[in-house]
N, CA and C atoms as an extended XYZ file, in Angstrom:
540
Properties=species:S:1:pos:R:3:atomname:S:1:resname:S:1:resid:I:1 pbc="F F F"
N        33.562       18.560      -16.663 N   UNK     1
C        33.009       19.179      -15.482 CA  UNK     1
C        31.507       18.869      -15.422 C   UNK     1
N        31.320       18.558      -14.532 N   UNK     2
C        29.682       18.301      -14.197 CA  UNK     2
C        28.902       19.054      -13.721 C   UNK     2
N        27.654       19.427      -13.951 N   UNK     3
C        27.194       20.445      -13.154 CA  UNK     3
C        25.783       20.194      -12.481 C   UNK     3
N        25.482       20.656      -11.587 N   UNK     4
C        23.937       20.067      -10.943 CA  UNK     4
C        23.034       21.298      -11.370 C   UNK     4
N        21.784       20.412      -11.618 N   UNK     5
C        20.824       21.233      -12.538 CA  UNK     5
C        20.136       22.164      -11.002 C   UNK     5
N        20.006       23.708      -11.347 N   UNK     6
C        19.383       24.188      -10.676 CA  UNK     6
C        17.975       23.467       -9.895 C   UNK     6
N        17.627       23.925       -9.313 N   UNK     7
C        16.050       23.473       -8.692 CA  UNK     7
C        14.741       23.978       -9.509 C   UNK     7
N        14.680       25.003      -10.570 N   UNK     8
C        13.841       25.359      -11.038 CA  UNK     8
C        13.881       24.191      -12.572 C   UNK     8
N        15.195       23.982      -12.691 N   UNK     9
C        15.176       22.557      -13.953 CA  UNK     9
C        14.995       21.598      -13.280 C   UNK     9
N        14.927       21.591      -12.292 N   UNK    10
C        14.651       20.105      -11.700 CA  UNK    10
C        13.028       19.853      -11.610 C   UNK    10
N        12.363       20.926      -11.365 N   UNK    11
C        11.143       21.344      -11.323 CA  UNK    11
C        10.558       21.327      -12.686 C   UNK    11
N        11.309       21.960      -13.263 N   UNK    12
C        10.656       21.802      -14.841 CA  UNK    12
C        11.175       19.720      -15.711 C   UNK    12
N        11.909       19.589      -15.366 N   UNK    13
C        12.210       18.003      -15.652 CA  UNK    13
C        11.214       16.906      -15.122 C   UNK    13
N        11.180       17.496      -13.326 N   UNK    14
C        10.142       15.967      -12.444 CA  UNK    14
C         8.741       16.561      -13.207 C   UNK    14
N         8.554       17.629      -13.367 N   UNK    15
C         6.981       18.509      -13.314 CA  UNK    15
C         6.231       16.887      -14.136 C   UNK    15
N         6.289       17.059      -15.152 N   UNK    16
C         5.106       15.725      -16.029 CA  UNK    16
C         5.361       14.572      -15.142 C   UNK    16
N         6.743       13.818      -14.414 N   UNK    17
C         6.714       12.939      -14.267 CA  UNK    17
C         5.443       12.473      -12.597 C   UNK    17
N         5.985       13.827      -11.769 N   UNK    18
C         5.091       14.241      -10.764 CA  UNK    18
C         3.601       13.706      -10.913 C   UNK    18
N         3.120       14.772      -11.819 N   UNK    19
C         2.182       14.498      -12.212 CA  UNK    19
C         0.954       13.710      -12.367 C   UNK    19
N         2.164       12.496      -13.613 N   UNK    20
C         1.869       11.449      -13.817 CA  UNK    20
C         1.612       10.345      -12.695 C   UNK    20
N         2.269       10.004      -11.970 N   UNK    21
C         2.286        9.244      -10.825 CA  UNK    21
C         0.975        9.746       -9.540 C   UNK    21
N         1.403       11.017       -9.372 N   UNK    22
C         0.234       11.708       -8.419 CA  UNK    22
C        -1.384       10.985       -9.266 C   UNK    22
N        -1.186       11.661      -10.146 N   UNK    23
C        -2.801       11.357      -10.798 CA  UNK    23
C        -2.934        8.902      -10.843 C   UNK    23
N        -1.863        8.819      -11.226 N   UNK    24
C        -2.013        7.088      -11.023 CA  UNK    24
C        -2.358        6.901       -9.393 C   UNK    24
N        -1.616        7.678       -8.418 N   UNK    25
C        -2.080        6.663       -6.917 CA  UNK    25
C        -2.957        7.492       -6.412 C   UNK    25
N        -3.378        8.708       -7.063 N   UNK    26
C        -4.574        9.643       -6.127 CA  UNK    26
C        -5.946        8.799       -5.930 C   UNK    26
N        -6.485        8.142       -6.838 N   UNK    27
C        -8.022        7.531       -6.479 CA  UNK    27
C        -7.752        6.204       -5.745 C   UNK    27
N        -6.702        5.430       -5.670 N   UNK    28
C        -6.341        4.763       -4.658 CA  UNK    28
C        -6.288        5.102       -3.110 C   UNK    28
N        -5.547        6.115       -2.931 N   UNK    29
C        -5.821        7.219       -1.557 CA  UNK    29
C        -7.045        8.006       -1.183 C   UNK    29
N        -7.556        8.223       -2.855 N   UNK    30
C        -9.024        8.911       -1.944 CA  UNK    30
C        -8.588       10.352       -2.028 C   UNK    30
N        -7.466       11.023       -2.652 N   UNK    31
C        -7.200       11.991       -2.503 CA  UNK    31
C        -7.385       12.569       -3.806 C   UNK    31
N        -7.418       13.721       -3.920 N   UNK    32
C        -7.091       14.868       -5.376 CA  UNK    32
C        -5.707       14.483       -5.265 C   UNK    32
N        -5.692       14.916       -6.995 N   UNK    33
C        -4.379       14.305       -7.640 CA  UNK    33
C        -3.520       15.211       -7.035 C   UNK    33
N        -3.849       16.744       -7.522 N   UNK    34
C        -3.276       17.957       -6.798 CA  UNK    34
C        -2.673       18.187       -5.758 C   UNK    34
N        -3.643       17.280       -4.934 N   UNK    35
C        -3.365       17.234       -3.898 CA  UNK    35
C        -1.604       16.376       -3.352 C   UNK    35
N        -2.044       15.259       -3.837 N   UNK    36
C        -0.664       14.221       -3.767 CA  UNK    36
C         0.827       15.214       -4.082 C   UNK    36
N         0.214       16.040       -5.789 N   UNK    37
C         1.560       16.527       -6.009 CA  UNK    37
C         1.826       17.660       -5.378 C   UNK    37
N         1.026       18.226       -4.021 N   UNK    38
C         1.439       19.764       -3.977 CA  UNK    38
C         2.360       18.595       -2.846 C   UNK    38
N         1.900       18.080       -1.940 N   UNK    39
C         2.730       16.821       -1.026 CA  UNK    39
C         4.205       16.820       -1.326 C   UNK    39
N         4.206       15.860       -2.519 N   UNK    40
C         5.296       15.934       -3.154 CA  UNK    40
C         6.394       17.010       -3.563 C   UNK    40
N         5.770       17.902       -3.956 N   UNK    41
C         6.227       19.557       -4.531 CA  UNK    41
C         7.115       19.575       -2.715 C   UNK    41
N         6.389       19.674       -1.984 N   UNK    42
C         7.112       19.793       -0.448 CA  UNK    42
C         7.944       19.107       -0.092 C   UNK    42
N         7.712       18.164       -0.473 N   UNK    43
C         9.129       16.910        0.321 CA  UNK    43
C        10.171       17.209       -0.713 C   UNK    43
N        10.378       17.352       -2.295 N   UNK    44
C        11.237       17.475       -2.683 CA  UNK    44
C        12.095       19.115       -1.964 C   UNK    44
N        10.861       19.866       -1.522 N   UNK    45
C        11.913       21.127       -1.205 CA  UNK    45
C        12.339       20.867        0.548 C   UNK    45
N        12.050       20.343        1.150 N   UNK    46
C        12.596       19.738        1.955 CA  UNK    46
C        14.055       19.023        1.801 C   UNK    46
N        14.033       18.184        1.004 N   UNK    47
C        15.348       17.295        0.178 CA  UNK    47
C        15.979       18.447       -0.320 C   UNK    47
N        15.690       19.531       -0.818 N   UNK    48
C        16.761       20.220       -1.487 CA  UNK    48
C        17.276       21.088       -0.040 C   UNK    48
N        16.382       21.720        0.405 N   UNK    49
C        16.822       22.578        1.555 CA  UNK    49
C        18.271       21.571        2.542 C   UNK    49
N        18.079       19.976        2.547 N   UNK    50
C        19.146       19.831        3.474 CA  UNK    50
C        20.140       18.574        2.961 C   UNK    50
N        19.214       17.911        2.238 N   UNK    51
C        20.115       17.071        1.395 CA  UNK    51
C        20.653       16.980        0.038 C   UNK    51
N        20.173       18.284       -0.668 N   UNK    52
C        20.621       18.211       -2.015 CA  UNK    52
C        19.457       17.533       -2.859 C   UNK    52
N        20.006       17.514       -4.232 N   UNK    53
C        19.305       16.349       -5.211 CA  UNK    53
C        19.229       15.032       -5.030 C   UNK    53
N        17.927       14.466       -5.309 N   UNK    54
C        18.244       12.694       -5.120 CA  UNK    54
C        19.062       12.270       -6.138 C   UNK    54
N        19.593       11.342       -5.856 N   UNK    55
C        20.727       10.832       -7.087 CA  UNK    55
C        20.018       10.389       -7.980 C   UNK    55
N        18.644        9.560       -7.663 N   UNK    56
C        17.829        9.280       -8.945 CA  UNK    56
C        16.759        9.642       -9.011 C   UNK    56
N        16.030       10.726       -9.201 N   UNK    57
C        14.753       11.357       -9.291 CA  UNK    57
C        13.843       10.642       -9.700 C   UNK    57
N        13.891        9.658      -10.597 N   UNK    58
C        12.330        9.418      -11.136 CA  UNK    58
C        12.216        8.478       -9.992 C   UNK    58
N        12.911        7.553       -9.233 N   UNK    59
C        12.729        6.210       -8.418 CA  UNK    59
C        12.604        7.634       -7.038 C   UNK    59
N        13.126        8.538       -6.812 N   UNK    60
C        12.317        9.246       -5.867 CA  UNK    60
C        11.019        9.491       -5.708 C   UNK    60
N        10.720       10.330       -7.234 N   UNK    61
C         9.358       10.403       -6.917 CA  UNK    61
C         8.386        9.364       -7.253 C   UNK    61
N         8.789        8.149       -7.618 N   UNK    62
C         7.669        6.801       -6.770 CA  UNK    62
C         7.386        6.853       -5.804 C   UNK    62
N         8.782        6.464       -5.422 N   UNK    63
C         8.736        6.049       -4.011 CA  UNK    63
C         7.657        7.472       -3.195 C   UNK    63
N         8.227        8.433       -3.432 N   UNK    64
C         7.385        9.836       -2.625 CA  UNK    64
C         6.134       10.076       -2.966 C   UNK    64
N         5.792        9.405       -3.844 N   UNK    65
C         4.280        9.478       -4.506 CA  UNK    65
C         3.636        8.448       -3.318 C   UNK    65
N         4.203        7.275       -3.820 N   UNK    66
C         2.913        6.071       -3.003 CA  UNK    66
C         3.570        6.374       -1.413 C   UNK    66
N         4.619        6.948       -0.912 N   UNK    67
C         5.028        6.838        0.682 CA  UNK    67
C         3.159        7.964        1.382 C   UNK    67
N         3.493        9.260        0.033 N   UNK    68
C         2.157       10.481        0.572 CA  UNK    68
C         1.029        9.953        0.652 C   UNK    68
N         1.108        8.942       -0.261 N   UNK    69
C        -0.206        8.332       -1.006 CA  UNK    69
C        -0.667        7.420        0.287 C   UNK    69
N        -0.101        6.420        0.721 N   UNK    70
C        -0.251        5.759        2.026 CA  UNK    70
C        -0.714        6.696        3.257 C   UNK    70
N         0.302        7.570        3.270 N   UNK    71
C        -0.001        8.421        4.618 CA  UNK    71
C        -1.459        9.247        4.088 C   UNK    71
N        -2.309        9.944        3.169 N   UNK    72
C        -3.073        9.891        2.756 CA  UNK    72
C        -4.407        9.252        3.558 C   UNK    72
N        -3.992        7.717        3.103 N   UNK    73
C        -4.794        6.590        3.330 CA  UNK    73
C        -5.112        6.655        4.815 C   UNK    73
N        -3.683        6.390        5.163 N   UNK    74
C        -3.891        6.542        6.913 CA  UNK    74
C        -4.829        7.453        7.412 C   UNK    74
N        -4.286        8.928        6.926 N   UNK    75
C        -4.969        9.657        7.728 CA  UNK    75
C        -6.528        9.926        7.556 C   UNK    75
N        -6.777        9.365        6.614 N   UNK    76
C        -8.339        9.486        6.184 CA  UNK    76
C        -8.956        8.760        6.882 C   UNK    76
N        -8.424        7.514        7.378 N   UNK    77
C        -9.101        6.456        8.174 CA  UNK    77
C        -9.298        7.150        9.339 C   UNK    77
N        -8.416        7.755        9.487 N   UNK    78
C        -8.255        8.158       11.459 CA  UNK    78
C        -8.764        9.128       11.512 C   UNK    78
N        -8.896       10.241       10.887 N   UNK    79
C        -9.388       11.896       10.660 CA  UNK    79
C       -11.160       11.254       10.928 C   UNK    79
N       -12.134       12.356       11.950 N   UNK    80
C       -13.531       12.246       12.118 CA  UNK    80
C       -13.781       13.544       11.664 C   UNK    80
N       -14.901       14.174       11.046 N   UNK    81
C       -15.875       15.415       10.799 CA  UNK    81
C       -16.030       15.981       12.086 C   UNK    81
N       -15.679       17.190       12.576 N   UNK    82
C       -16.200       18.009       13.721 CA  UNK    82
C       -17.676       17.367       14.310 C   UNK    82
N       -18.509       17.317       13.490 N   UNK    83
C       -19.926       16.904       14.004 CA  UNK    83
C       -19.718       15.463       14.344 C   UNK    83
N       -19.071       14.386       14.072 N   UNK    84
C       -19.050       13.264       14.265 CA  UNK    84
C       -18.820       12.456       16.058 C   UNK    84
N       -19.072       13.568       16.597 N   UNK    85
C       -19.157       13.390       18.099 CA  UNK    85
C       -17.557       14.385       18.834 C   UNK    85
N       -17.694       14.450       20.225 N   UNK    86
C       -16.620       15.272       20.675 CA  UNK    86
C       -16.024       14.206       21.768 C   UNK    86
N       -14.728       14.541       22.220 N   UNK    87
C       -13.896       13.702       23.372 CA  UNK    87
C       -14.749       13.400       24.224 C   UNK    87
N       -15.655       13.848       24.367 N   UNK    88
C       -16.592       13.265       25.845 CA  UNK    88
C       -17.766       12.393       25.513 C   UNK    88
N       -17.701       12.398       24.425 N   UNK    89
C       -18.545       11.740       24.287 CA  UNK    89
C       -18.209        9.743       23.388 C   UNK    89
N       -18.692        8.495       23.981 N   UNK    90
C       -18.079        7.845       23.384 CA  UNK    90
C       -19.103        7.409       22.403 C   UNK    90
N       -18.079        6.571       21.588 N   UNK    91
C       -18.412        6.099       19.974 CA  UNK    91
C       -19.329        5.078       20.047 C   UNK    91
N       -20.402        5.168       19.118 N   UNK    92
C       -20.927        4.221       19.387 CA  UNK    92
C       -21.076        3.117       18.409 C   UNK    92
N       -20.262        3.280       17.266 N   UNK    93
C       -20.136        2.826       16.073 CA  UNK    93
C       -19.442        0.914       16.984 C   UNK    93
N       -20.133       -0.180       17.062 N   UNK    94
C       -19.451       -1.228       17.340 CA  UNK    94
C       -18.135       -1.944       16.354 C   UNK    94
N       -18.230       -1.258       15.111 N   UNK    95
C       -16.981       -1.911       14.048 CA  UNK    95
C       -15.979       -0.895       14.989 C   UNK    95
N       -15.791       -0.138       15.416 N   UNK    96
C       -14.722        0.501       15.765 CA  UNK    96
C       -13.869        0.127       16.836 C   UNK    96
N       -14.574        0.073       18.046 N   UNK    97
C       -13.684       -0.861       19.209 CA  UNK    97
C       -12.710       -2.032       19.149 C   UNK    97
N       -12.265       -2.143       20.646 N   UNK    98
C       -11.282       -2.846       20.417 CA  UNK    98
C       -10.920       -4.153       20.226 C   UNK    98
N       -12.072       -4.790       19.971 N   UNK    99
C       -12.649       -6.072       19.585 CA  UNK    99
C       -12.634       -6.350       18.191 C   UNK    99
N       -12.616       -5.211       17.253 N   UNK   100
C       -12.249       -5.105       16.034 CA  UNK   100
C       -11.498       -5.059       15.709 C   UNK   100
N       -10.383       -4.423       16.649 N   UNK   101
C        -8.964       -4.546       16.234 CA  UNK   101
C        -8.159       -5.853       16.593 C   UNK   101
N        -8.911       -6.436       17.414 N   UNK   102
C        -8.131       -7.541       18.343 CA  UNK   102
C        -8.783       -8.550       16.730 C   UNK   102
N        -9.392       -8.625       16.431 N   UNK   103
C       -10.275       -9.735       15.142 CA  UNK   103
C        -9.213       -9.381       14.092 C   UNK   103
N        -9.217       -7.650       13.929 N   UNK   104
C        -8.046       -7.461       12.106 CA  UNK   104
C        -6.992       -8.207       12.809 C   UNK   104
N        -6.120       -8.408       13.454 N   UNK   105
C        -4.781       -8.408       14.002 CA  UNK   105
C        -4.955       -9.840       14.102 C   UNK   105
N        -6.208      -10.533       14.480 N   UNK   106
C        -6.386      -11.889       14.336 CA  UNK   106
C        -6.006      -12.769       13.047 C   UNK   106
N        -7.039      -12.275       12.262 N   UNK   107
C        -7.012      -12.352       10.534 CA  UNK   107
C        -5.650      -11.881        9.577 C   UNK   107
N        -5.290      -11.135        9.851 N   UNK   108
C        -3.749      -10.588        9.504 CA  UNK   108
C        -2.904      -12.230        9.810 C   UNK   108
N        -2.785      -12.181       11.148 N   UNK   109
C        -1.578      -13.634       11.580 CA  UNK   109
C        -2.060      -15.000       11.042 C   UNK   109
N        -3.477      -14.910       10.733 N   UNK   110
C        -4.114      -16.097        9.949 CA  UNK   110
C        -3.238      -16.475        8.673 C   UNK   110
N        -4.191      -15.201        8.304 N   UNK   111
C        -3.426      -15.236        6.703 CA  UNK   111
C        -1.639      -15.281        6.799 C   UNK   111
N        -0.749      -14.952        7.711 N   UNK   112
C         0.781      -14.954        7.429 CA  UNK   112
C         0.699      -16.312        7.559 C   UNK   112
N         0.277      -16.763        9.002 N   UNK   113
C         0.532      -18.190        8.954 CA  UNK   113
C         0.275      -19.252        7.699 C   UNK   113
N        -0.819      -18.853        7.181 N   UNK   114
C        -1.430      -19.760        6.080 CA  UNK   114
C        -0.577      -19.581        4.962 C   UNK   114
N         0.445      -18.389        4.899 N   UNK   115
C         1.116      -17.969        3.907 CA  UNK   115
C         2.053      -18.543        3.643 C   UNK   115
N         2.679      -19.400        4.980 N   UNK   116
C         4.102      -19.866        5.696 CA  UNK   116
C         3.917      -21.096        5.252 C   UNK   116
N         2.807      -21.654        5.099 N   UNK   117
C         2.419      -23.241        4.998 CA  UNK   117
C         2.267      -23.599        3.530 C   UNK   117
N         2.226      -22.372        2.590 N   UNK   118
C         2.152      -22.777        1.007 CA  UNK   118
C         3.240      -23.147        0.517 C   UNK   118
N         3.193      -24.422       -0.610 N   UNK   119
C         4.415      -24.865       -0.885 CA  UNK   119
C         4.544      -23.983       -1.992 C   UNK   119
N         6.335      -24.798       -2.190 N   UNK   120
C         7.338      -24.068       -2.904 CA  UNK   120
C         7.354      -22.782       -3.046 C   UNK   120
N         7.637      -21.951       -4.090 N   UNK   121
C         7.787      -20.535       -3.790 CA  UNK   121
C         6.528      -19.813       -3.660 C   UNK   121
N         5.561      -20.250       -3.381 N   UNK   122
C         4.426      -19.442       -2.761 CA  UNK   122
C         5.060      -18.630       -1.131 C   UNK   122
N         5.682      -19.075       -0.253 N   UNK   123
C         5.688      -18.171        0.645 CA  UNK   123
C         6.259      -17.230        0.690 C   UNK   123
N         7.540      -16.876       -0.167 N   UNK   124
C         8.273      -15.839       -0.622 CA  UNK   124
C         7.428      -14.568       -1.865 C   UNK   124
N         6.858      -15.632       -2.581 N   UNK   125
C         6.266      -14.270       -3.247 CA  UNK   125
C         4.986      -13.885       -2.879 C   UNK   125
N         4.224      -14.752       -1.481 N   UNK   126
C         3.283      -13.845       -1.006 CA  UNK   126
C         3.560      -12.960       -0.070 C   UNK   126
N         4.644      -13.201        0.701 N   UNK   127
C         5.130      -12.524        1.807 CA  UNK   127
C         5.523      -10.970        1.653 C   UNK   127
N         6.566      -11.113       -0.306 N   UNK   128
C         6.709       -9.807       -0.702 CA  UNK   128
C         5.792       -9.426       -1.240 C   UNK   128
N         4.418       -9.983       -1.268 N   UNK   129
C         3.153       -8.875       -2.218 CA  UNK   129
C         2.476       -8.503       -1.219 C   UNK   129
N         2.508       -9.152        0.201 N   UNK   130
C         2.071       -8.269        1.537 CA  UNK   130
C         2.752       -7.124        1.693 C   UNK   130
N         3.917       -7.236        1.569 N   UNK   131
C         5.013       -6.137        2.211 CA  UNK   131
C         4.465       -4.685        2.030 C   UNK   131
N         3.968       -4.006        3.566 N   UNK   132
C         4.016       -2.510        3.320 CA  UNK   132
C         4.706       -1.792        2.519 C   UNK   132
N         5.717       -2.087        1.591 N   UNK   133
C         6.351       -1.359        1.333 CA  UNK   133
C         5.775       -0.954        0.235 C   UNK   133
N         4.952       -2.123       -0.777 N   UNK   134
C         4.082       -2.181       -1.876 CA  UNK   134
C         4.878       -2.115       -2.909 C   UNK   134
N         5.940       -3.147       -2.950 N   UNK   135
C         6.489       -3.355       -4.037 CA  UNK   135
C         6.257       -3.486       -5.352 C   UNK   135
N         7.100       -3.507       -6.618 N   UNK   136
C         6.508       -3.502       -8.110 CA  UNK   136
C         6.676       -4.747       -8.180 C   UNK   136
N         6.268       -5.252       -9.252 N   UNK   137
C         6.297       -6.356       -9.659 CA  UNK   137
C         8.533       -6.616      -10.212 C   UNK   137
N         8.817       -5.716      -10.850 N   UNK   138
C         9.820       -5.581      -10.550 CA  UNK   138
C        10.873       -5.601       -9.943 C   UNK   138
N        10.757       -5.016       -8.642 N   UNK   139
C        11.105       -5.522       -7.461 CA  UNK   139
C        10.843       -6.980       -6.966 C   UNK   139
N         9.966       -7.311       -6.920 N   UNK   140
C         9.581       -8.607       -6.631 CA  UNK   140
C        10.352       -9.692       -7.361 C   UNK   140
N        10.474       -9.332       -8.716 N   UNK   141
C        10.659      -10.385       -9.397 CA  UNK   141
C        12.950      -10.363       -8.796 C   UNK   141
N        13.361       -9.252       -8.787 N   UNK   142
C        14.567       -9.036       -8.745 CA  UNK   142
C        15.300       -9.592       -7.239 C   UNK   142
N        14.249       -9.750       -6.093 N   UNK   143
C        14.404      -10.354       -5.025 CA  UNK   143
C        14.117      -11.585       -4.554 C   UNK   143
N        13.236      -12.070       -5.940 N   UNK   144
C        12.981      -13.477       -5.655 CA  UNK   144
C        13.993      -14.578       -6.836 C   UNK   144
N        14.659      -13.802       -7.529 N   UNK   145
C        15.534      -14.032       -8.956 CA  UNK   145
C        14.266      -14.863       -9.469 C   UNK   145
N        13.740      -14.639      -10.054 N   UNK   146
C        12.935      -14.445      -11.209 CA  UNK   146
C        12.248      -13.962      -12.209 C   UNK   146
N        11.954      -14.328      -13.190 N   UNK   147
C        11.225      -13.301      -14.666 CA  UNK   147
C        10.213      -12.654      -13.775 C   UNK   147
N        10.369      -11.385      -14.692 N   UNK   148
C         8.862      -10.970      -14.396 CA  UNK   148
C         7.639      -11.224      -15.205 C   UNK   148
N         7.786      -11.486      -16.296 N   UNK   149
C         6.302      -12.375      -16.881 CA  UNK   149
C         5.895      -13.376      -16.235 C   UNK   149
N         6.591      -14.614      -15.181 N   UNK   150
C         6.570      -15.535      -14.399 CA  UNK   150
C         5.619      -15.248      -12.864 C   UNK   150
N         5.656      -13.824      -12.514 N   UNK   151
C         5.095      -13.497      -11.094 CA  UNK   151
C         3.837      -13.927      -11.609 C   UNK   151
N         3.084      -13.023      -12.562 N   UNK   152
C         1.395      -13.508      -12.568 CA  UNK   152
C         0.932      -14.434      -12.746 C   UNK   152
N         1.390      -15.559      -13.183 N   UNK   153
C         0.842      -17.390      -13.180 CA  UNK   153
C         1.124      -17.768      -12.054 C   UNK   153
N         2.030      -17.456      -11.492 N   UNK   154
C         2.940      -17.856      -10.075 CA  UNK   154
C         1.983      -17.180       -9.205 C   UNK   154
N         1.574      -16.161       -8.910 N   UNK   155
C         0.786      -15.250       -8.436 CA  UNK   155
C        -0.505      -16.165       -8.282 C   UNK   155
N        -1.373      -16.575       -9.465 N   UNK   156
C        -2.641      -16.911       -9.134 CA  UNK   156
C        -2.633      -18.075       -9.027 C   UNK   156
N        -1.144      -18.446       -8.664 N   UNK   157
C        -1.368      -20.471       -8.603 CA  UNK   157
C        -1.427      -20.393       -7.333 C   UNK   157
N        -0.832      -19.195       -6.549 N   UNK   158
C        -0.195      -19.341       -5.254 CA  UNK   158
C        -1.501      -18.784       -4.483 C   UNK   158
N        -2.514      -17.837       -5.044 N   UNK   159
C        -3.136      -17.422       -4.070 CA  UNK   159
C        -4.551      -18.181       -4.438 C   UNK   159
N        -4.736      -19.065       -5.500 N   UNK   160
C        -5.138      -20.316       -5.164 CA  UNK   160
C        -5.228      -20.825       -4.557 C   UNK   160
N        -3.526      -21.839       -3.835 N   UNK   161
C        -4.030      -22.193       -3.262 CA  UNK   161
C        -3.705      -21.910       -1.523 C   UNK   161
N        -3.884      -20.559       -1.602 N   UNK   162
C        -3.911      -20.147        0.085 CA  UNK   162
C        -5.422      -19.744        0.010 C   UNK   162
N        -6.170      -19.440       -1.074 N   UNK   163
C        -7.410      -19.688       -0.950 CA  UNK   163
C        -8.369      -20.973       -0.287 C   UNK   163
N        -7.543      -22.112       -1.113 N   UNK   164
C        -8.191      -23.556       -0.411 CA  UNK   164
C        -7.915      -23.832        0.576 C   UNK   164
N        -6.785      -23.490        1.158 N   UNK   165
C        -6.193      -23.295        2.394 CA  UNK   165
C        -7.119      -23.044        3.607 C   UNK   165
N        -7.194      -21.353        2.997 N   UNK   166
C        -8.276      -20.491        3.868 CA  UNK   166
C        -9.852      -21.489        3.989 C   UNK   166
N       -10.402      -21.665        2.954 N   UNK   167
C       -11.609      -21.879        2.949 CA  UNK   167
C       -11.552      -23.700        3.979 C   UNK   167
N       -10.802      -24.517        3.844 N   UNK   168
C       -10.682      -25.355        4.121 CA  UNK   168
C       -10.636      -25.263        5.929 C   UNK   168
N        -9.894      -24.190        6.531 N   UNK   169
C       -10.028      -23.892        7.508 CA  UNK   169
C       -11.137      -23.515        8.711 C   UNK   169
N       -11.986      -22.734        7.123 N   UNK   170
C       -13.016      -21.804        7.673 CA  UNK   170
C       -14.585      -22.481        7.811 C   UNK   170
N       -15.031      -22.357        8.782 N   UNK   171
C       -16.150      -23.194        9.198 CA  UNK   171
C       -17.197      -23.092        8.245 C   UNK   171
N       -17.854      -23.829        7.678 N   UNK   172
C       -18.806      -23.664        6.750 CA  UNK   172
C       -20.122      -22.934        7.410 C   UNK   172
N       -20.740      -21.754        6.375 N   UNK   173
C       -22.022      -20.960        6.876 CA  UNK   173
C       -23.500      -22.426        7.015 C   UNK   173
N       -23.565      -21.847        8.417 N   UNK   174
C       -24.815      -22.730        8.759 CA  UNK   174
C       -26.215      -21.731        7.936 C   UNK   174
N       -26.890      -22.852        6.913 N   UNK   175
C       -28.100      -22.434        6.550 CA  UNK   175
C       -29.035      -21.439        7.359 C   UNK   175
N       -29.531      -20.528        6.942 N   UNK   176
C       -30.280      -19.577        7.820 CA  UNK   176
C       -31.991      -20.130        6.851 C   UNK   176
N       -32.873      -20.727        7.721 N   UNK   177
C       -34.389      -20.771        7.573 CA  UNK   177
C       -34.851      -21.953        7.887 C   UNK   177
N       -35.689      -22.644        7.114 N   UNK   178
C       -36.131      -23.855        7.474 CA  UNK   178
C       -35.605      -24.965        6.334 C   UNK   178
N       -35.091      -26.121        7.283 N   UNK   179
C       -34.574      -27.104        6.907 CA  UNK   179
C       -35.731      -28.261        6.056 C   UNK   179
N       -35.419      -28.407        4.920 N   UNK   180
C       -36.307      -29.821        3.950 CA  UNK   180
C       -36.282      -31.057        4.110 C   UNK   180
């Protein structure tokens, strides 16, 4: 007979693993560690309130660590200070407009394209180290069928050479002063 562990052992089982993970992606987000795991502490009681236990807890709370951890990120970008101006009034910060966004969104399709054009398995394993999803190396290696000691040589051969790539593309800086 099998039995499912109450929610307060489940609590006492994830508790260190929580933890652990919260405190690894919190200074990445910018957030208190605390913070990440009270996050977490919520979504798991959410999951219990309508779906039960995850079938595999520790690959839950990764995944629920870096999903908070991202949204985190997001919202820090987008969140302004009360004093930082009101709806009527517009921004005058020029990195912010929509000329900035039209340039990231530029640079983003640069780089895919340039990504598309690297030989052999460079475009597959840069494509999955872009991936929002922010895969492990693990993952990576299990979707591309390969070792995982193999990604990091593979890794810096490849972004090598989408480096020369890039730079080869990119217009060289004209000298700023007087010419000799």
């Amino acid at each position: 007979m099998v039995t499912t562990p109450g929610a307060g052992d489940l609590f006492a089982v994830l508790a260190p693993l929580v933890h652990a993970e919260a405190s690894a992606e919190a200074p990445a987000a910018a957030v208190e560690p605390r913070d990440l795991e009270q996050a977490v502490w919520v979504r798991l009681l959410e999951r219990l309130s309508g779906q039960g236990p995850p079938p595999d807890a520790c690959r839950w709370v990764r995944d629920t660590v870096r999903a908070e951890a991202r949204r985190a990120r997001r919202t820090a970008t987008r969140e302004l200070p009360y004093g930082a101006g009101s709806a009527h009034q517009p921004r005058t910060d020029p990195e912010a407009g929509p000329e900035r966004v039209v340039l990231l969104a530029e640079r983003r399709r640069a780089i895919r394209d340039a990504v598309r054009r690297t030989p052999g398995r460079c475009p597959g394993l840069l494509t999955a180290m872009l991936s929002p999803g922010d895969p492990t190396y693990r993952e990576i290696a299990g979707a591309l069928g390969m070792s995982q000691g193999s990604l990091g040589p593979i890794r810096s051969r490849c972004l090598g050479c989408l480096r020369r790539m890039l730079a080869s593309e990119v217009a060289a800086r004209e000298h700023v002063g007087k010419e000799r």
